[in-house]
C-alpha positions as CSV (number, residue, x, y, z in Angstrom):
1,X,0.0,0.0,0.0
2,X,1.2,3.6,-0.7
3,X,1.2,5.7,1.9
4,X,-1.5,9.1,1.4
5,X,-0.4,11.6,4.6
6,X,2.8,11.4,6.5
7,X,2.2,13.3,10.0
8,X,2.0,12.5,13.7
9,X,-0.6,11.6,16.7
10,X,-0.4,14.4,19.8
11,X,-1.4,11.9,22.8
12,X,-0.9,14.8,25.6
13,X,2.9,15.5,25.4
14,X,3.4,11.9,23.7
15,X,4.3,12.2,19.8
16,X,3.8,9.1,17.5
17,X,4.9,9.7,14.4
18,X,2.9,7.8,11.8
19,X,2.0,7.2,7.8
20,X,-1.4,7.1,7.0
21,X,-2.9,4.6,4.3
22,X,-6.4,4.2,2.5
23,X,-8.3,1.1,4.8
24,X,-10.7,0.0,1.7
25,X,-10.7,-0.1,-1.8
26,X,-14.0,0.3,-4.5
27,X,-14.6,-2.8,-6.3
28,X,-17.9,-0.8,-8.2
29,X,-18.1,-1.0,-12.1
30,X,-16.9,1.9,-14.0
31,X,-17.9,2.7,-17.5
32,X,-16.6,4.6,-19.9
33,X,-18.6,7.4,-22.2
34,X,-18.0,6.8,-26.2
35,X,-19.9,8.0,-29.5
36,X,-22.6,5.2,-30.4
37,X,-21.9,5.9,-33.7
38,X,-18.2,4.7,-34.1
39,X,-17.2,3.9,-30.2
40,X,-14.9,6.9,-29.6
41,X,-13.9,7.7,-26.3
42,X,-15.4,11.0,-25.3
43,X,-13.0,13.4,-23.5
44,X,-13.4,16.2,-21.3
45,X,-11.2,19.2,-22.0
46,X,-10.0,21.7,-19.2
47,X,-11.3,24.9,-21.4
48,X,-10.8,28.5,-20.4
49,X,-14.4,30.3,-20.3
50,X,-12.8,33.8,-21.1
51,X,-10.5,33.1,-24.2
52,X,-12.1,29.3,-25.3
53,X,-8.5,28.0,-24.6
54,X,-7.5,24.2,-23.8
55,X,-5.1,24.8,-20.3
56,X,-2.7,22.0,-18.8
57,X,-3.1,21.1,-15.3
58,X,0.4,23.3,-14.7
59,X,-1.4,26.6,-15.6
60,X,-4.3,25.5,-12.9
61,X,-4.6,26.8,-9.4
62,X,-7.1,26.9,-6.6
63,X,-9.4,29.9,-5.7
64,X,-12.1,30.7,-3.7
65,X,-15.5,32.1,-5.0
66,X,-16.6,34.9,-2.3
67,X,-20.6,35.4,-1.7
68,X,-20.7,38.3,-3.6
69,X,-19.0,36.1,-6.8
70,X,-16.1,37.5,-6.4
71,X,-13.0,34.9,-7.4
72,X,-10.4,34.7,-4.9
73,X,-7.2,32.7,-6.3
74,X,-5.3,31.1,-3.1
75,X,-2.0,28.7,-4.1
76,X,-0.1,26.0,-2.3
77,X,2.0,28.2,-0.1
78,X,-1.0,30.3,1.0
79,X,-2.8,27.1,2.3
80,X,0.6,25.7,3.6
81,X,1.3,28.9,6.0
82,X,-2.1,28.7,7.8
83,X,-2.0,28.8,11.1
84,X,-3.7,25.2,11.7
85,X,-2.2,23.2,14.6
86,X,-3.4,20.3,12.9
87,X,-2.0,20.4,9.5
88,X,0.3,17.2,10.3
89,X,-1.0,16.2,13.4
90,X,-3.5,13.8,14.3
91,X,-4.7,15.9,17.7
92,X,-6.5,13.3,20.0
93,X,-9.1,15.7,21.6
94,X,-11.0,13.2,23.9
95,X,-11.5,9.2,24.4
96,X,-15.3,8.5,24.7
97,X,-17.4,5.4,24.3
98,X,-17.4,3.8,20.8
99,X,-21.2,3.7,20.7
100,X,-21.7,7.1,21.7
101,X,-20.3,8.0,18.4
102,X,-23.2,8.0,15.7
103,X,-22.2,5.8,12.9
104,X,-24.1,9.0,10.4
105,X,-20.9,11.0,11.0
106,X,-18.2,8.2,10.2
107,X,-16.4,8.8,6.8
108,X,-13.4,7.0,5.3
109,X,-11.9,4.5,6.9
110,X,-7.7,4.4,7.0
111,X,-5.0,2.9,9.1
112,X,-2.2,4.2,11.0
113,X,1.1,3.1,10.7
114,X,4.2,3.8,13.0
115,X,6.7,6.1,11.2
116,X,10.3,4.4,12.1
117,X,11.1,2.4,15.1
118,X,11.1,5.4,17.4
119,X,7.0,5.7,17.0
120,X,7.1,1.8,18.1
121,X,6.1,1.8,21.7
122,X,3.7,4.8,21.7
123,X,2.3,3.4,19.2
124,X,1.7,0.3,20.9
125,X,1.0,2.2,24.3
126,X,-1.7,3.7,22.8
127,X,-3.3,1.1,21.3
128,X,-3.1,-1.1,24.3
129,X,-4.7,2.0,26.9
130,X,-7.7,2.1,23.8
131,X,-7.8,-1.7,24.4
132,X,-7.8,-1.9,28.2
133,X,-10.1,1.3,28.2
134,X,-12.5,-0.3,25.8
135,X,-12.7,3.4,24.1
136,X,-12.4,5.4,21.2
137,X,-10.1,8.4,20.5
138,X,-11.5,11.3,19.3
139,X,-9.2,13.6,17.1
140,X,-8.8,16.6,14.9
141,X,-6.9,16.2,12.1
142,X,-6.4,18.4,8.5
143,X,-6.6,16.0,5.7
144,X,-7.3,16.4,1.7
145,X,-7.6,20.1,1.7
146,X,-9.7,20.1,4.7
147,X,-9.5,20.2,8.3
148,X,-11.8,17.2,9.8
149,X,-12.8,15.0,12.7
150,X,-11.4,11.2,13.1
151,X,-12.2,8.4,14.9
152,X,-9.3,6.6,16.3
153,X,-10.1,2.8,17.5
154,X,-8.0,-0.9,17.3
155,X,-8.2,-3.1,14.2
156,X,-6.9,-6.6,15.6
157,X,-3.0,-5.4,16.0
158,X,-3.2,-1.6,14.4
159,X,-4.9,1.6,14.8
160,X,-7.3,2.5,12.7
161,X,-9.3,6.4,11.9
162,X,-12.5,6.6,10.9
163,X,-13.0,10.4,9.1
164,X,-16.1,11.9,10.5
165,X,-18.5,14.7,9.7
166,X,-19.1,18.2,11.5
167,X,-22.1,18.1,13.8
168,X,-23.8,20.3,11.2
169,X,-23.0,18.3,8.3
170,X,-25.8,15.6,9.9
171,X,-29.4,16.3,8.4
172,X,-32.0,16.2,10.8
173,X,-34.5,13.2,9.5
174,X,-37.9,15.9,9.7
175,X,-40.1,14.2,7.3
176,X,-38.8,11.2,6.7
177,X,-40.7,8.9,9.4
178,X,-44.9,7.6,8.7
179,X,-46.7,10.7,9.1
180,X,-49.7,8.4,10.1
181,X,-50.5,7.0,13.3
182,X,-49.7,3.2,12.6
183,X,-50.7,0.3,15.3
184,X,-48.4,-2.6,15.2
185,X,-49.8,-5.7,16.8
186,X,-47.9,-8.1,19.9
187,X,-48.5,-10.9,17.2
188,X,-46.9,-9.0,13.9
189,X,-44.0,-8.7,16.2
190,X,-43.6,-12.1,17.2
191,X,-43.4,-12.9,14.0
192,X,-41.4,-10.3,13.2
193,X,-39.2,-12.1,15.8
194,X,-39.2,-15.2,14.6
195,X,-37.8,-14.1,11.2
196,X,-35.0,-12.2,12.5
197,X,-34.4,-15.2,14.0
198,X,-34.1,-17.5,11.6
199,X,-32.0,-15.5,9.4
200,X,-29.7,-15.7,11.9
201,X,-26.2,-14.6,12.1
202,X,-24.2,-13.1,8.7
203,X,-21.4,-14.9,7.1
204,X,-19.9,-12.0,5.5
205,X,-17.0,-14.2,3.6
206,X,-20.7,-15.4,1.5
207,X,-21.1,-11.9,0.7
208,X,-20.3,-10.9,-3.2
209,X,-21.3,-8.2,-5.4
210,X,-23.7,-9.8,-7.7
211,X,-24.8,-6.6,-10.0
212,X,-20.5,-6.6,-10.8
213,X,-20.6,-10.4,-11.7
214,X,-23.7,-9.8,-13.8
215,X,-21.9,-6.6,-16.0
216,X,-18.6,-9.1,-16.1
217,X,-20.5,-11.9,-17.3
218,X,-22.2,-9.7,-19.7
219,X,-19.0,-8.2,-21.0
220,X,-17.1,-11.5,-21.5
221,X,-20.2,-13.2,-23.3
222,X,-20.0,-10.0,-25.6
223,X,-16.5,-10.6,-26.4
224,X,-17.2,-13.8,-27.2
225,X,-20.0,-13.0,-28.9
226,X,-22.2,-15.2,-27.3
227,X,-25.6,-14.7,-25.8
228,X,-25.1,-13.3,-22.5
229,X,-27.6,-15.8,-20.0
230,X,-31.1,-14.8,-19.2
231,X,-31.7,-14.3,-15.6
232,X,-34.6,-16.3,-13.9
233,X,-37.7,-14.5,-13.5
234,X,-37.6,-12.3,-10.5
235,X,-40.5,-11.8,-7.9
236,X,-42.3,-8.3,-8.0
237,X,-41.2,-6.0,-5.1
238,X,-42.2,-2.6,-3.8
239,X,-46.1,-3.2,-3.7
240,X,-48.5,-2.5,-1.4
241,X,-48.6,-5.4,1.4
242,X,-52.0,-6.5,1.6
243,X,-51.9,-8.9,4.3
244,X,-48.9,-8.5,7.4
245,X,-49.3,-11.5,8.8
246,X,-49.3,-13.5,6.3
247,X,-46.6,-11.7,4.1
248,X,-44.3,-12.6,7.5
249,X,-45.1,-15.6,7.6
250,X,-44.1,-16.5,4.1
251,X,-40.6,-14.8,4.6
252,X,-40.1,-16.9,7.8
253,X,-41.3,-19.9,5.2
254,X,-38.5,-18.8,2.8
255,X,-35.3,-17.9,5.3
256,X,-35.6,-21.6,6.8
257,X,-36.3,-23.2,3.3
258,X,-32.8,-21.0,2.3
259,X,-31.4,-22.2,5.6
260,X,-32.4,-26.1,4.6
261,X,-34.6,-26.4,7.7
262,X,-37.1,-28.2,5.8
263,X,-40.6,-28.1,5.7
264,X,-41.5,-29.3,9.1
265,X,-39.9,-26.2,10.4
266,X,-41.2,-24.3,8.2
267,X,-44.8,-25.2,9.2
268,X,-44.0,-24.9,13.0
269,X,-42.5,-21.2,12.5
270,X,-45.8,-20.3,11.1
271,X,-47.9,-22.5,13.1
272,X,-46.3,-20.8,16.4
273,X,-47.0,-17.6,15.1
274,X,-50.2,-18.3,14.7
275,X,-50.9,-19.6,17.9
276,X,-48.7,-16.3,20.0
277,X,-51.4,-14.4,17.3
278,X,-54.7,-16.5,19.2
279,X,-52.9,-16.1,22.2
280,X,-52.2,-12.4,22.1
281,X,-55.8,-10.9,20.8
282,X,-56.1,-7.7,19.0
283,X,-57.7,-5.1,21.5
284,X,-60.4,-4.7,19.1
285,X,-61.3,-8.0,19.2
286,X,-61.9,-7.9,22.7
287,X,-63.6,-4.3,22.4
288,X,-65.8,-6.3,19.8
289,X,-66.6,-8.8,21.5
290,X,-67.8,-6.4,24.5
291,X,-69.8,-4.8,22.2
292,X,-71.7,-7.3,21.0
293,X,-72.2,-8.6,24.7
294,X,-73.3,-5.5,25.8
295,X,-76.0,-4.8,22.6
296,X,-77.7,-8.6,22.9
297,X,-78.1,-8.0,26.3
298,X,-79.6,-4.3,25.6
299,X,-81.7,-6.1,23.1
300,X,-83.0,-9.0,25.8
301,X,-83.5,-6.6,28.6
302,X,-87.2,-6.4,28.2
303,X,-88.1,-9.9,28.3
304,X,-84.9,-11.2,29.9
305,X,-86.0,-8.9,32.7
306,X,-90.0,-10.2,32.7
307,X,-88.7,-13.7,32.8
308,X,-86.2,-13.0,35.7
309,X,-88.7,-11.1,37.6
310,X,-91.2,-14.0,37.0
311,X,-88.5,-16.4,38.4
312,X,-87.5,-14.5,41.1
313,X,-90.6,-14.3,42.3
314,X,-91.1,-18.0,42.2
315,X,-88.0,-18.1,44.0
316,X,-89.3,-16.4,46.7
317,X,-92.9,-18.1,46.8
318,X,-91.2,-21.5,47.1
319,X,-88.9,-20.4,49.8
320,X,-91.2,-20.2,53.0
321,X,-92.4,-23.5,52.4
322,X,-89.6,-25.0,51.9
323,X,-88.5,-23.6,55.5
324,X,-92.0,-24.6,56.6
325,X,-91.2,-28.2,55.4
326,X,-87.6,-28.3,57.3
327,X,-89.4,-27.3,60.6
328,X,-91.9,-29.8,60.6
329,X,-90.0,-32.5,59.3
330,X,-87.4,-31.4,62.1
331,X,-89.8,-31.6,65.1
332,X,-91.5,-34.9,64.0
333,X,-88.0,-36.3,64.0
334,X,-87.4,-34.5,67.7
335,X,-90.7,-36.2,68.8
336,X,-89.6,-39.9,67.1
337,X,-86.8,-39.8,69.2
338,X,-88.5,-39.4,72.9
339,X,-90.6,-41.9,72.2
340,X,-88.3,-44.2,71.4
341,X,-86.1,-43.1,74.4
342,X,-89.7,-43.5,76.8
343,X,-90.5,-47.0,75.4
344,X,-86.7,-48.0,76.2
345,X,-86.7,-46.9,79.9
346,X,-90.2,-48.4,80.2
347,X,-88.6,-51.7,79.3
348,X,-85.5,-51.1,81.6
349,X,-87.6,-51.0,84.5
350,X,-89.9,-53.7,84.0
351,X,-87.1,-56.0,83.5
352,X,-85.5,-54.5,86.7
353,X,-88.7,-55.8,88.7
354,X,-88.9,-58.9,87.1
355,X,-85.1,-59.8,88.3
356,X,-86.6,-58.5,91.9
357,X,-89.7,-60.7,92.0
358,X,-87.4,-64.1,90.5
359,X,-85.0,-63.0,93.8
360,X,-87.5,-62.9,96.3
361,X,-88.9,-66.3,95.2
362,X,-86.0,-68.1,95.3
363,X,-85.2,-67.2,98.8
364,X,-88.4,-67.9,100.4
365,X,-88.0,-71.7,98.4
366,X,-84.6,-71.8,100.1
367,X,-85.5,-70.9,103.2
């Protein structure tokens, strides 16, 4: 890799002297402008607006347009001798949480590399206090023209800077969220649930480009003058969605059919889904079903309330004589009893005085 900024990190008084290179590289397809007619490459020409002239990239310099249009030429040396403390230095302002930075202000992405073996060990003393302190650097740092904000953090063994926007560069999302009140139900959710589920985790080694594959395999079946191959038909998207539950449902269907979990599984997602949505009833259902209760019993309340009356009444008819019949059935036992209790004493003492009388016998025979 070739190095893109030569400079040095301030850490307090500490001074790491360090090379800076580019952390990622575009792989997107670039195409190149040419005349239909007989496939010449178009060219854009560096043309003077006041004399029509063609200039070479010596005769160029910068300038700045003023708000009144005015055109300010500024050169190399002008922009060198500004006062910046951060024209070669990487000035560590802060160390701060990594997720209290929002990832809408990171930028470019490069690494740091230590500048001869002096920069060694603070190099590696601050990377070890950002790993130890489980933070993030924050810097200031003057970098393509521009004086910036980076993000400072450990990449397995090096440091690595994140660029990052101005506060004020961040647009404010006003506008951009449903206007309309939208209700999400418990059961869309646990379906939702389930499908974040069974995607899973992300293999990003399977991840390829597939539009650049496409545009390559077009290009060399051109070049060989072959038909390029027909993609398969692909399903509609960006309609309306009808039907939620059902549309989650079928993804659910489709990640565990792309996962191989068969069909089986597939039917239990959904069928679990279904039962959480039984389980977990829409608040208008239950406000429904209120309703109705509470309008078939306005419409019964004449007749429902005769017939109640009427057997309320009955009720209450039947009840003294059934107290009537517990008394009297109550005392006829009462009397049962002493009666019985009366003939058994009787007995008692009759066979008391017959024992006497047998006594009395057999001692006058004795004597």
């Amino acid at each position: 890799m070739r190095s893109i900024w030569k400079g040095s990190i301030s850490f307090g008084l500490v001074n790491i002297p360090i090379k800076v290179f580019g952390a990622t590289e575009s792989h997107s397809v670039s195409f190149r402008q040419v005349h239909a007619r007989d496939g010449g490459r178009i060219r854009y020409r560096k043309v003077c607006e006041l004399d029509d002239e063609e200039i070479s990239n010596e005769e160029i310099t910068k300038a700045y347009e003023a708000p009144d249009g005015t055109i300010v030429q500024l050169t190399d040396e002008d922009l060198a001798a500004l006062p910046l403390p951060t024209a070669k230095t990487v000035e560590i302002l802060a160390f701060v949480p990594a997720d209290s930075i929002d990832p809408l202000q990171l930028d470019r992405s490069y690494y740091l590399a230590a500048d001869g073996a002096g920069a060694a060990k603070p190099y590696v003393l601050l990377r070890e206090a950002l790993n130890r302190s489980q933070k993030v650097a924050v810097a200031k740092l003057a970098l393509r023209g521009r004086e910036t904000l980076g993000m400072l953090r450990v990449v397995e063994d090096a440091l690595a800077m994140h660029t990052m926007l101005w506060p004020d560069e961040i647009r404010q999302p006003t506008g951009v969220a449903p206007e309309t009140k939208v209700t999400v139900r418990d059961a869309e959710l646990d379906l939702a649930d389930t499908l974040m589920d069974t995607l899973g985790e992300l293999d990003t080694e399977e991840l390829h480009d597939d539009y650049r594959e496409a545009v390559e395999a077009l290009v060399t079946a051109k070049l060989q003058g072959t038909e390029p191959e027909q993609p398969g038909v692909q399903p509609e998207g960006g309609g309306k969605v009808i039907d939620l539950m059902a549309a989650l449902e079928n993804s659910v269907r489709a990640a565990q059919h792309g996962r191989g979990e068969g069909e089986e599984a597939a039917e239990g997602a959904g069928g679990a889904g279904r039962r959480r949505a039984a389980k977990t009833p829409a608040r208008g259902a239950k406000k429904a079903a209120a309703s109705r209760q509470a309008a078939s019993g306005r419409s019964s309340g004449a007749s429902g309330g005769r017939k109640s009356t009427a057997s309320g009444a009955k009720k209450a008819a039947s009840s003294p004589k059934e107290s009537s019949g517990k008394k009297s059935t109550s005392a006829t036992a009462k009397k049962t009893a002493a009666k019985k209790t009366t003939a058994t004493k009787s007995t008692a003492s009759a066979a008391k005085k017959s024992t006497t009388k047998k006594t009395a016998a057999k001692k006058r025979a004795s004597a």
